[in-house]
Structure formats: structure tokens, C-alpha cells
BAMIZA-152461 format. One record per residue (C-alpha): x, y, z. Coordinates in nm, 3 decimals. Example, Ala and Ser with C-alpha at 12.3 -4.5 7.8 and 13.67 -1.06 7.14 Angstrom:
2
east/north/up
1.230/-0.450/0.780
1.367/-0.106/0.714
// end
This chain:
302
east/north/up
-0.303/-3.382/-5.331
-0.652/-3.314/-5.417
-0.768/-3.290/-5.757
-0.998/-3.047/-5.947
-1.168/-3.216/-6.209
-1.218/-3.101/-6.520
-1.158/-2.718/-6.396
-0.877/-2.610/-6.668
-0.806/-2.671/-7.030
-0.387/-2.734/-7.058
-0.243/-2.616/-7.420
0.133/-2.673/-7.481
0.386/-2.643/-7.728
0.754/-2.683/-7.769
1.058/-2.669/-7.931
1.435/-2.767/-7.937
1.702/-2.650/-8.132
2.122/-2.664/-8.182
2.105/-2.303/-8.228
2.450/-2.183/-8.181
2.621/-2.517/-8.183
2.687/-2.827/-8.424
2.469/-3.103/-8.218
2.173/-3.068/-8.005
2.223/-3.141/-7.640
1.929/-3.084/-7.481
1.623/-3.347/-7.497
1.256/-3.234/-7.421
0.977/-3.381/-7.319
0.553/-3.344/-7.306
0.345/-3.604/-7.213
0.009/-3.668/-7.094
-0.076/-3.806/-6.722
-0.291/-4.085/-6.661
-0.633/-4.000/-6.451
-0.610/-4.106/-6.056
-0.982/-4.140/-6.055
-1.278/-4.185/-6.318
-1.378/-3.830/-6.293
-0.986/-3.710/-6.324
-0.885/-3.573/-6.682
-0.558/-3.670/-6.585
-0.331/-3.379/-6.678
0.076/-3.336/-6.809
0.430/-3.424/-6.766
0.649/-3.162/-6.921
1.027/-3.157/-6.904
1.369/-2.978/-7.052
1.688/-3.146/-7.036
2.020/-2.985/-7.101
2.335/-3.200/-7.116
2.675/-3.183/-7.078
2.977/-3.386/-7.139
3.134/-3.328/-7.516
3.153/-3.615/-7.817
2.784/-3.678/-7.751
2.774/-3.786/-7.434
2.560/-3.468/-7.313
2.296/-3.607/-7.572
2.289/-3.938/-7.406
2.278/-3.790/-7.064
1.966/-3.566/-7.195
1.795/-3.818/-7.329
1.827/-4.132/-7.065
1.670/-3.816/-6.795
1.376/-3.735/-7.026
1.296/-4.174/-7.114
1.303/-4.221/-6.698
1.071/-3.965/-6.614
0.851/-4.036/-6.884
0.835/-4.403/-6.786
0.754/-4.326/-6.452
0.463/-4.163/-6.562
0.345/-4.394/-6.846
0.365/-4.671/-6.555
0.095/-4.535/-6.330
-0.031/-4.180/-6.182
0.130/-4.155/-5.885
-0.047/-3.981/-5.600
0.216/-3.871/-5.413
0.407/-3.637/-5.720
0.660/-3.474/-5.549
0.807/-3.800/-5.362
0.760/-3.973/-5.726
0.981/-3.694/-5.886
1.271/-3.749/-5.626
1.259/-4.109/-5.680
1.297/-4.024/-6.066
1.558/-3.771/-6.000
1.737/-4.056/-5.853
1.709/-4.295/-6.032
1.809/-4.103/-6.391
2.138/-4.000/-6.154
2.203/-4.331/-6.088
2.142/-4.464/-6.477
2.363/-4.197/-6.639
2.671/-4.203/-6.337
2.644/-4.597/-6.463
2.669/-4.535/-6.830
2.961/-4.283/-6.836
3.249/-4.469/-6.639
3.543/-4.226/-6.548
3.782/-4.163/-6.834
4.146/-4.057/-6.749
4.058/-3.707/-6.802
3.765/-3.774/-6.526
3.553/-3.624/-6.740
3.163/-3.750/-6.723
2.818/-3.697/-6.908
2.571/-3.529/-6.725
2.204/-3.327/-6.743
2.038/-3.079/-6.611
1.712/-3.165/-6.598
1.378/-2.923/-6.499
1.033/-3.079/-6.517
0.591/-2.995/-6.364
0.382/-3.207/-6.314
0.033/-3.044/-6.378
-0.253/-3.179/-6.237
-0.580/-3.031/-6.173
-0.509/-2.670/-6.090
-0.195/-2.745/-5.930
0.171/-2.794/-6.068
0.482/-2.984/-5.894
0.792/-2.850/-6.043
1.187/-3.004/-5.957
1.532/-2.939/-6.093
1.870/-3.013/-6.076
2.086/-2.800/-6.265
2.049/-2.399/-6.401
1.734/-2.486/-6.656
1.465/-2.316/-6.557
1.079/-2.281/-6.485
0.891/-1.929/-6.485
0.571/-1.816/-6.407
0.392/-1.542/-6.603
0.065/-1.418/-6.406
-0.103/-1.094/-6.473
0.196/-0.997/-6.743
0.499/-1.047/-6.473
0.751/-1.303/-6.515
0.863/-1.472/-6.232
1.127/-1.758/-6.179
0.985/-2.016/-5.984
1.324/-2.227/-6.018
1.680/-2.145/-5.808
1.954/-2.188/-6.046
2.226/-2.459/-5.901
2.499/-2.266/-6.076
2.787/-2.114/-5.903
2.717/-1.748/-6.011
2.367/-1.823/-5.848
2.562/-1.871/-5.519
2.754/-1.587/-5.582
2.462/-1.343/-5.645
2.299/-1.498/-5.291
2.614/-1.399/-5.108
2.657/-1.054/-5.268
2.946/-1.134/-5.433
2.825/-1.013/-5.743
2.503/-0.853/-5.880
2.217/-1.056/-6.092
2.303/-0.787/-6.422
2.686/-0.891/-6.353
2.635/-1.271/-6.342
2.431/-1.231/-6.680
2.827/-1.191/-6.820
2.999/-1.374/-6.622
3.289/-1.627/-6.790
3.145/-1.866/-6.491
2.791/-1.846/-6.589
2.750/-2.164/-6.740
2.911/-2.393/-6.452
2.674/-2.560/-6.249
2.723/-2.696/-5.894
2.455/-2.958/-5.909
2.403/-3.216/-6.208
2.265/-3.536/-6.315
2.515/-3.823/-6.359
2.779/-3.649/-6.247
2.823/-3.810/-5.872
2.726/-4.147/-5.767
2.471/-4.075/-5.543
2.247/-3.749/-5.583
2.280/-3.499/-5.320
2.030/-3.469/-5.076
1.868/-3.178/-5.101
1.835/-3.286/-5.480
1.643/-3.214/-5.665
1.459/-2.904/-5.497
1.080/-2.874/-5.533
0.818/-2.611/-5.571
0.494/-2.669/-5.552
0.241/-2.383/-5.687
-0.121/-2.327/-5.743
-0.234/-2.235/-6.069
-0.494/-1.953/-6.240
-0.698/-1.934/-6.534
-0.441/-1.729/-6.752
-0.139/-1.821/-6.600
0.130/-1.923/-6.838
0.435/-2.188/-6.723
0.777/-2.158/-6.922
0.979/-2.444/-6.885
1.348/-2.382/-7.059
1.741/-2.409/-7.077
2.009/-2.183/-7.023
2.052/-2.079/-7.394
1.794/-1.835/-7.358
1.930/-1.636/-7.092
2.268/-1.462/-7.264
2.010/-1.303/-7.501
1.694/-1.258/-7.374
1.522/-0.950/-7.125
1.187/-1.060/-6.935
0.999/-0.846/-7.166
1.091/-1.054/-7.442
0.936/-1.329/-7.282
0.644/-1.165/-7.147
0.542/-1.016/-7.433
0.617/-1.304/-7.662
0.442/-1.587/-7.459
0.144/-1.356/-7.392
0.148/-1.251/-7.792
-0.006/-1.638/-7.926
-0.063/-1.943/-7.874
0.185/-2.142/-7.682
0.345/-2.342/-7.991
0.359/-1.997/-8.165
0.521/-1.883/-7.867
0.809/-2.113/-7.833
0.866/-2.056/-8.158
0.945/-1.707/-8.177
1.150/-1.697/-7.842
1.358/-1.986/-8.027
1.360/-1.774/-8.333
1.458/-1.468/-8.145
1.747/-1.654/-7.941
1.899/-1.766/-8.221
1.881/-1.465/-8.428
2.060/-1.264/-8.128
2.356/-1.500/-8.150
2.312/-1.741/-7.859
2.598/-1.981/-7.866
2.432/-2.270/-7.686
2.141/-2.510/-7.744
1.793/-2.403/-7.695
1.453/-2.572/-7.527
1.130/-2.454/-7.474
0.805/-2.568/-7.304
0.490/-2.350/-7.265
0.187/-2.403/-7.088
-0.088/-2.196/-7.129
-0.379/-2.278/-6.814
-0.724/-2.169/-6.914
-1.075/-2.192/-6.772
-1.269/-2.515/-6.919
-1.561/-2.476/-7.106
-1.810/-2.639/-6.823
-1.649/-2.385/-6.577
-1.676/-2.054/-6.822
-2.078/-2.211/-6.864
-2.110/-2.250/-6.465
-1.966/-1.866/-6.442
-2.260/-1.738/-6.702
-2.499/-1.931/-6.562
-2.446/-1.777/-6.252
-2.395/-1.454/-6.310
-2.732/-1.461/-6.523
-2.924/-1.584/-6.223
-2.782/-1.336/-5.973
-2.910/-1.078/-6.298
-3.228/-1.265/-6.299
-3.324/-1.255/-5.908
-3.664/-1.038/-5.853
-3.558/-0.729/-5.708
-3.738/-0.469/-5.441
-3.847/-0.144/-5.677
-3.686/0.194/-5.526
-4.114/0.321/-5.516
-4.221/-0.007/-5.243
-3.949/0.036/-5.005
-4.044/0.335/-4.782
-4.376/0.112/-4.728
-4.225/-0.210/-4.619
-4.000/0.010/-4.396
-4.355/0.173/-4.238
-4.496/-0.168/-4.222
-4.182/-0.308/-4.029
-4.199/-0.007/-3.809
-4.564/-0.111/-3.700
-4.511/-0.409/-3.680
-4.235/-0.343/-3.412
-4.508/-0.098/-3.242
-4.745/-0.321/-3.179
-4.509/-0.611/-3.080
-4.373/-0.373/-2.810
-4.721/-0.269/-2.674
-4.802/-0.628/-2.645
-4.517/-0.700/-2.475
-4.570/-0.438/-2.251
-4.963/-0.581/-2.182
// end
């Protein structure tokens, strides 16, 4: 992956909260990358975890996901992000399975877990689970994450519509977790790889958002101040609608660097500067190219 040094400026902020339940669930986590090269400014590691498992073992699960990832990254910068964030995935799977041995109900602790890796002007995104990632470019929201939920499959096959599975008493079961099988499935966890503009905004967030919240809300909230302001109010807002689960928010607000926004104006004021050909001279340079052409034909002709 090549690297863009020094092109954007990253701002973040975040927030977790119980919200509409006793004990918090869901761990979060921002953290800064180490540079790859002296002229890299390095760049972030940003992460939502929610967990599941009752009598607090959905905290643990939460939290042993968001302290592997972030000491893969405190380690070393790895160059290859996307094979780094499998191994991670794996790993964390393979911790929390260990932790929660199989009780005689079965039952086990387990996480979702959604994290990007931005570097330079491009961002590696995974997840396991139904947490999420969006994009917001040019005011539309778009959800760069597939759910792993079985109303997810359900919309794919038709079975029911996107509005229906918004209500659905199914909603919140999810067909791929963290911890919850000994080995991770394959396929886990699924990555998406984008390239990022000045402007662009990344949400990172869990599922207690989604009962409550339209994408205008979002839009227009993320777009309306800074990103800690931002995560703020849609916490604010989720709660205040009555969302019965935990919720965690990460925004990322990309914007242009201030020795890119100087290159910009500097050129733009040369391209201003450059002489230009007044409207009066140019019927005479086009007589003067005319015979000039004259004579080069007669001679050609001698």
C-alpha cells in the first residue's frame, strides 16, 4: 500500500454509553499508528466493539477484542494492513473462545467487533458481527459494512424488505461473532478497502443506533460540528429516542493538510499570474504566422 505523506489532517472523536441498559457492553477504541517511513505521519486505528454474553461476560469479550487490536498496532506498523487485521481477527477469536469455557446452558461471551485502519488517504476497514462503518461523501450516507446478522441474509434473499428488518424481533441475532466458535470462519472477518477525500467523514458504530435513528439524522448531525460534537449528539439523540441497547460511536472527519491547501493557492495564483496574449495583438501574430507560412511554401516550391 502506498502512502501519501502528509496529504490529510485526521480529527476524531468518540463516545460510549449504557444508554438503555444497566452495564456497558460495548468497548471502543482510537489510537494512533506508528509511521512506516521517516516522511510517514503515521495515521489511526479506530475500533467499536459490541459484546454479548449476559453477567458481564459481553464486557470482557468487548474489551479483550479492542486490547488485541490495539497491541497489534502499538507493536509495529504493519505494511500489509488488511492481512494484519485477519491475523487480529483471529487471534481475539481465539483469546475470548479460550476465556469463556462452555457452561451447561452452552452459553458463551462473544463481540462484534468493526475497526479502519487509516493511513495516508486510504482506509482498511473489517468486521465480524452487525456493528457498522459508513461513509458520508458529498452529504450521502453510505454503509460501507455488510451486516452478519440473520435479517441481513434475509433482506439479500428477499425474504423481507430493509424498512421490515428495521422491526424485526430477529434483528439483533447475528450469524457471525467473536469468541463464539473455536476457530473463526473463513471468510471472517470481511474487508473493504476504500480511498478517501478531503471532506469525507467515516462513522464507525454499534447496533444501538439503528432502532432509532434515519440517515438524515446522521448526515446532518455529523456534517453539523466537529466530530467529538458529533458523536455526542447522535449519542444524545439515541438515547433520548428510547434505544434499549448500548451505544458507540467513532467519527472521522478527513481534511486537506495545511501544506496541501498552501500547494493549491500557490498554484492557482501562478496559473492567475501567467502573462497573457491581449485580445488587441492577436489578429497580428495570426497575420505574421500566415506569412510566415507564405513564404515557407514559396521556398519550398523554389
Amino acid at each position: 500500500m502506498s502512502l501519501v505523506p502528509a496529504e490529510f489532517n485526521l480529527s476524531v472523536g468518540s463516545a460510549t454509553s449504557p444508554a438503555g441498559r444497566p452495564n456497558n457492553e460495548d468497548a471502543i477504541l482510537v489510537k494512533s499508528v506508528p509511521s512506516l517511513t521517516p516522511g510517514d505521519t503515521g495515521g489511526m486505528v479506530l475500533a467499536v466493539a459490541d459484546g454479548m454474553g449476559g453477567h458481564e461476560k459481553g464486557e470482557v469479550a468487548s474489551q479483550l477484542a479492542i486490547s488485541l487490536l490495539e497491541d497489534l498496532f502499538a507493536r509495529d506498523a504493519p505494511d500489509d494492513v488488511a492481512l494484519a487485521l485477519k491475523q487480529a481477527y483471529r487471534r481475539a477469536n481465539e483469546a475470548i473462545y479460550n476465556q469463556s469455557p462452555a457452561e451447561q446452558d452452552d452459553s458463551r461471551m462473544g463481540t462484534t467487533l468493526v475497526s479502519a485502519v487509516v493511513r495516508g488517504k486510504y482506509a482498511t476497514i473489517a468486521n465480524v458481527g452487525d456493528s457498522r462503518a459508513y461513509l458520508i461523501r458529498s452529504r450521502q450516507l453510505t454503509q460501507i459494512t455488510q451486516d452478519h446478522s440473520l435479517v441481513a441474509e434475509q433482506v439479500a434473499k428477499g425474504v423481507i424488505s430493509e424498512e421490515e428488518s428495521r422491526m424485526s424481533p430477529q434483528r439483533n441475532i447475528v450469524t457471525q461473532a467473536l469468541g463464539l466458535s473455536e476457530t473463526l470462519d473463513r471468510r471472517m472477518p470481511s474487508i473493504y478497502e476504500i480511498t478517501l477525500l478531503p471532506e469525507d467523514r467515516l462513522l464507525l458504530c454499534s447496533d444501538g443506533f439503528f432502532d432509532v435513528l434515519q440517515t438524515e439524522d446522521y448526515v446532518t448531525t455529523i456534517l453539523g460540528g466537529a466530530p467529538q460534537d458529533s458523536v455526542l449528539a447522535l449519542t444524545s439523540m439515541a438515547i433520548e429516542r428510547g434505544t434499549t441497547d448500548n451505544v458507540s460511536a467513532i467519527v472521522l472527519e478527513v481534511s486537506p493538510s495545511l501544506a496541501t491547501v498552501q500547494r493549491e493557492q500557490i498554484g492557482t495564483e501562478i496559473a492567475a499570474g501567467a502573462p497573457r496574449l491581449s485580445p488587441l495583438l492577436v489578429p497580428i501574430v495570426l497575420i505574421l504566422f500566415l506569412i510566415l507560412a507564405i513564404v515557407a511554401g514559396v521556398y519550398f516550391y523554389l
